[in-house]
C-alpha positions as CSV (number, residue, x, y, z in Angstrom):
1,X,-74.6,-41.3,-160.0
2,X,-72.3,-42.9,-157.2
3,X,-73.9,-43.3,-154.1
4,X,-71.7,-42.1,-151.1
5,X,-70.1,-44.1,-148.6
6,X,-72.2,-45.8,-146.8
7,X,-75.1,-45.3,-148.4
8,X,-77.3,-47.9,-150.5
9,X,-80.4,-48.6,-151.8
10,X,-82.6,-50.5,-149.0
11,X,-83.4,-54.4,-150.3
12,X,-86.5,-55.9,-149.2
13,X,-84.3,-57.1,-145.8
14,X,-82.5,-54.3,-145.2
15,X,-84.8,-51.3,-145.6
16,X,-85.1,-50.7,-142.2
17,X,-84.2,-47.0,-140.3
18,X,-82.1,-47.1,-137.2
19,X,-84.9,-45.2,-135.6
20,X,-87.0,-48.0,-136.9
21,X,-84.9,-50.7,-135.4
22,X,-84.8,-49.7,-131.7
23,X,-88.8,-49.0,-131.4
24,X,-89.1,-52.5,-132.8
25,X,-86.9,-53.5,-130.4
26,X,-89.1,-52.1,-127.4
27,X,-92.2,-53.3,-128.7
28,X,-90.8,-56.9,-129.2
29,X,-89.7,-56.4,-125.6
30,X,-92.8,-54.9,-123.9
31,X,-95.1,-57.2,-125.6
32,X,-92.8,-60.1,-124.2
33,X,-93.2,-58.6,-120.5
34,X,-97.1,-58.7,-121.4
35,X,-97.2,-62.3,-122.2
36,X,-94.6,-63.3,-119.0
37,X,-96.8,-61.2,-117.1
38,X,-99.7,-63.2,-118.5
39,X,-98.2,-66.1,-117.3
40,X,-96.9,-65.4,-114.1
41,X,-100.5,-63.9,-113.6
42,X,-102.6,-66.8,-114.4
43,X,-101.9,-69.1,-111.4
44,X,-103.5,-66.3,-109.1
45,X,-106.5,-65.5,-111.3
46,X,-110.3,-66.2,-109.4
47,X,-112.8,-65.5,-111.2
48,X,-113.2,-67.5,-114.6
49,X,-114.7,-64.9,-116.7
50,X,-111.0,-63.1,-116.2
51,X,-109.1,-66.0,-116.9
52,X,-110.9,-66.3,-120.0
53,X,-110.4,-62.9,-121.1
54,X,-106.6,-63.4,-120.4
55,X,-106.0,-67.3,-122.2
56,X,-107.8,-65.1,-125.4
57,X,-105.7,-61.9,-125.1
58,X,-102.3,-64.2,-124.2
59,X,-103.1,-66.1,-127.8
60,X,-103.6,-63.0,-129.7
61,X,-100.7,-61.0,-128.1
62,X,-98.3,-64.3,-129.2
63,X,-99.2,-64.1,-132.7
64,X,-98.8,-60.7,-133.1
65,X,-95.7,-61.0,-131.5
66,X,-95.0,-64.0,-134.1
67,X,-96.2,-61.8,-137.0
68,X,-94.2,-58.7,-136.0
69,X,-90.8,-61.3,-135.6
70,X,-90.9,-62.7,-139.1
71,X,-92.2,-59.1,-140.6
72,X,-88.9,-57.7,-139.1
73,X,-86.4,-60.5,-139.1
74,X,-86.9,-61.0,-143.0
75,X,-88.7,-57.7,-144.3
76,X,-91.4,-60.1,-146.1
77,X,-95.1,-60.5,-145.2
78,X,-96.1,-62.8,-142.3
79,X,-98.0,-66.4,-142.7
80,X,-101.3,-64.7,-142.5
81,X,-102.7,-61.0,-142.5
82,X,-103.7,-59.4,-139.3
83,X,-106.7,-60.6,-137.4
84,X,-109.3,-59.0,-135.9
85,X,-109.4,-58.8,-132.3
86,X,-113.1,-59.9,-130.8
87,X,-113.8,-59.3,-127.2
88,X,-116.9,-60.7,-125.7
89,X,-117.6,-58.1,-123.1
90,X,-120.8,-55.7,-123.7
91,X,-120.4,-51.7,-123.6
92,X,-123.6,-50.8,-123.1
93,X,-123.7,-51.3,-119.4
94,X,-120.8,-48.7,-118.1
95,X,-121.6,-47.8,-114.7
96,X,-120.6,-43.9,-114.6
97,X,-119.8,-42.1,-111.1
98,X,-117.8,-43.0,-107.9
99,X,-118.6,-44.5,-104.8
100,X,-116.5,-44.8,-101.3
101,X,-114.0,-47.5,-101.5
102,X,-110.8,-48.4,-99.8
103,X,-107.7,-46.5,-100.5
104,X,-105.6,-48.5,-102.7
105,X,-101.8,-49.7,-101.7
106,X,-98.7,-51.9,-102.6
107,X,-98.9,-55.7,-101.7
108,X,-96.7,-57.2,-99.6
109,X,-97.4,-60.8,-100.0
110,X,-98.6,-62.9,-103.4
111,X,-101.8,-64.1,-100.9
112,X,-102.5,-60.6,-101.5
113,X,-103.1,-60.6,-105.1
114,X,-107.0,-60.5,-106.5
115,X,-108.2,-60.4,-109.6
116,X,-108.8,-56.5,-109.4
117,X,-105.2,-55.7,-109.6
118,X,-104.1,-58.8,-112.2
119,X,-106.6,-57.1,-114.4
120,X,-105.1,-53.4,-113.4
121,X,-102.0,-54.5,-114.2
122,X,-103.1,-56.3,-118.1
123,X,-104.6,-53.1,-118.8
124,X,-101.9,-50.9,-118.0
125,X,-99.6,-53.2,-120.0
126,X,-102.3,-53.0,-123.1
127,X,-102.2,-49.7,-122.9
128,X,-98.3,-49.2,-122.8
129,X,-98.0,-51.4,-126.1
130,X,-100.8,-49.4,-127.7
131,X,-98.7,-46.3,-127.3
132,X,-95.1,-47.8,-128.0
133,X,-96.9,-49.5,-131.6
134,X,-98.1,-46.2,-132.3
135,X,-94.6,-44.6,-132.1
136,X,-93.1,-47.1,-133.9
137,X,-95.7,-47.6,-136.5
138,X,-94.6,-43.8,-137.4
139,X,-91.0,-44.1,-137.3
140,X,-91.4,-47.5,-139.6
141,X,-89.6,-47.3,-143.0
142,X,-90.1,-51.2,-144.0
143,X,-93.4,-51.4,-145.6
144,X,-94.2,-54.7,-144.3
145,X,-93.1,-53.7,-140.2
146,X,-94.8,-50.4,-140.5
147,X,-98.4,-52.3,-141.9
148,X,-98.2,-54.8,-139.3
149,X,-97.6,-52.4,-136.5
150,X,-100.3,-50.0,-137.5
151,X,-103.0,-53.1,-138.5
152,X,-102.2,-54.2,-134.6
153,X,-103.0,-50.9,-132.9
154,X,-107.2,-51.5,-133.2
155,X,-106.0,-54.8,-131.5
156,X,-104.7,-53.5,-128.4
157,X,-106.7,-51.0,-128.0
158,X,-109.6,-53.6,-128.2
159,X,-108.1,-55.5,-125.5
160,X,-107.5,-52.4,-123.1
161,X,-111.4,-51.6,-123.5
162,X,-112.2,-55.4,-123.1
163,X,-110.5,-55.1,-119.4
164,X,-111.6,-51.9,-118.7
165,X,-115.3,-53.3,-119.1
166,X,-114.5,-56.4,-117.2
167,X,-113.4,-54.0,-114.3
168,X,-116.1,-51.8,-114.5
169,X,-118.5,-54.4,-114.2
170,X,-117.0,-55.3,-111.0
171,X,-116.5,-51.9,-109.8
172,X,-112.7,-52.2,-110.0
173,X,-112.6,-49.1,-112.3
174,X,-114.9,-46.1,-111.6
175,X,-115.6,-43.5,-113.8
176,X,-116.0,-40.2,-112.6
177,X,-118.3,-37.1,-114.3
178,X,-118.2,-34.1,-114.4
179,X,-121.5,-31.6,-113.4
180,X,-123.9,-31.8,-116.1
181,X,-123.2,-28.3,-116.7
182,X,-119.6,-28.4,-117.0
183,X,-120.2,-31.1,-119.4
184,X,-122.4,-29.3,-121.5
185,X,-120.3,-26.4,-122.1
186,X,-117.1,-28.9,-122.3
187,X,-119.1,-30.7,-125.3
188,X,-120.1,-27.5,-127.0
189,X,-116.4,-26.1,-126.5
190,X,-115.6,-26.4,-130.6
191,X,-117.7,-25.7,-133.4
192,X,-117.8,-27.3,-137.0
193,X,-115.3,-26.6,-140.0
194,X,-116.4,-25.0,-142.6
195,X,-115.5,-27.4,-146.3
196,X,-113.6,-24.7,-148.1
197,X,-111.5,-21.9,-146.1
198,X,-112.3,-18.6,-147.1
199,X,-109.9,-16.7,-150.1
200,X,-108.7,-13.4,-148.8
201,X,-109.4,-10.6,-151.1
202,X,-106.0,-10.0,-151.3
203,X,-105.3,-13.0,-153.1
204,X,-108.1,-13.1,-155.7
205,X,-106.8,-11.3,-158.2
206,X,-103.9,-13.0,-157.9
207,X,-102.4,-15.4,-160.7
208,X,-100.9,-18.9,-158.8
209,X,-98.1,-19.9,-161.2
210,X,-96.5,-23.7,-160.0
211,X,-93.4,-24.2,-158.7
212,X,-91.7,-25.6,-161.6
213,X,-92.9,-23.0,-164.2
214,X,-90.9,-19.8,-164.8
215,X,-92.8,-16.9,-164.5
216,X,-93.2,-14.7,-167.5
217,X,-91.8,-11.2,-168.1
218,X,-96.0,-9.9,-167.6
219,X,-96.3,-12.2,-165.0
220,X,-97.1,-9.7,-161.5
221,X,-94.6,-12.3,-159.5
222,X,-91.7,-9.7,-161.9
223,X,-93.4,-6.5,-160.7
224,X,-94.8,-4.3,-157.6
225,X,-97.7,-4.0,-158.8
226,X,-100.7,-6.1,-160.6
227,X,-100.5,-6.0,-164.6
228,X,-103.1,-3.1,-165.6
229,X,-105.5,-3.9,-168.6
């Protein structure tokens, strides 16, 4: 059968949506804000534990960014698989609740910048590429673009919860609760699923006949009412 205009079988290339092409296009994009932003940041950054944090991150990010290029620019698998984000931060020491602080505001001069907002700003970047690599992941019809994409999503997510510790520990990021009793009933809000879902009694004496088989002349699908015996 003829194919109509403008319509072909994808090669390995050109077997990308056009849906496909713009969110790769904003990811590519985003994730090159995060690394200039990386850069621009570094220069400013205090405390050496951060800076540490952001050389590993800025490494990572740039060969995913690499990987995600070639996966897209020639529809074949990258140099290497993905790797496995490792942060070095410990989550067993969140500090939960809030205490006074000052009211946060703008800057108005680059001798105002402090570690506390570099590291605001790296997480909310992480956490904007998480969500744009999640969108695109789905709308992916190359094989190769749509693994890579969805292999890097642990990855960033990773790196969000690696600054979000880092703040915590340094009480740039409080985490409020809620009263213990709120949270109790909150966490008890949904029960658990039962394996099988109950078969109404309706439908038990029904026959199920698949979509590609014809009923037969007997068959109750022809009739009002079930086949008597």
């Amino acid at each position: 059968m003829n194919n109509a205009p403008n319509m072909h079988v994808g090669t390995v290339k050109r077997n990308h949506s056009g849906h496909e092409v713009f969110d790769i296009h904003e990811v590519l994009s985003v994730t090159v804000s995060t690394l200039d932003s990386y850069t621009m940041s570094r220069q400013y950054v205090k405390c050496s534990e951060l800076l540490t944090i952001l050389d590993r991150q800025y490494q990572f990010l740039t060969d995913e960014y690499n990987m995600l290029v070639q996966a897209f620019s020639t529809g074949e698998d990258p140099v290497h698989g993905t790797l496995r984000y490792q942060m070095t931060q410990h989550n067993d020491t969140i500090v939960y609740g809030m205490k006074p602080s000052q009211p946060k505001k703008p800057i108005h001069s680059m001798l105002e910048v402090k570690d506390e907002g570099i590291s605001g700003h790296m997480l909310i970047m992480l956490k904007t590429l998480a969500g744009i690599r999640t969108v695109a992941a789905t709308e992916a019809t190359n094989p190769v673009v749509r693994r890579v994409l969805a292999d890097s999503i642990p990855n960033c997510i990773e790196m969000a919860y690696e600054i979000f510790l880092y703040q915590n520990k340094h009480q740039y990021y409080q985490v409020p609760q809620l009263a213990e009793a709120d949270m109790a009933q909150m966490q008890n809000s949904f029960g658990l699923a039962t394996n099988q879902p109950q078969v109404s009694r309706q439908l038990q004496g029904s026959k199920v006949v698949p979509i590609n088989q014809t009923p037969s002349p007997s068959s109750p699908m022809n009739h009002g009412s079930p086949q008597s015996h």
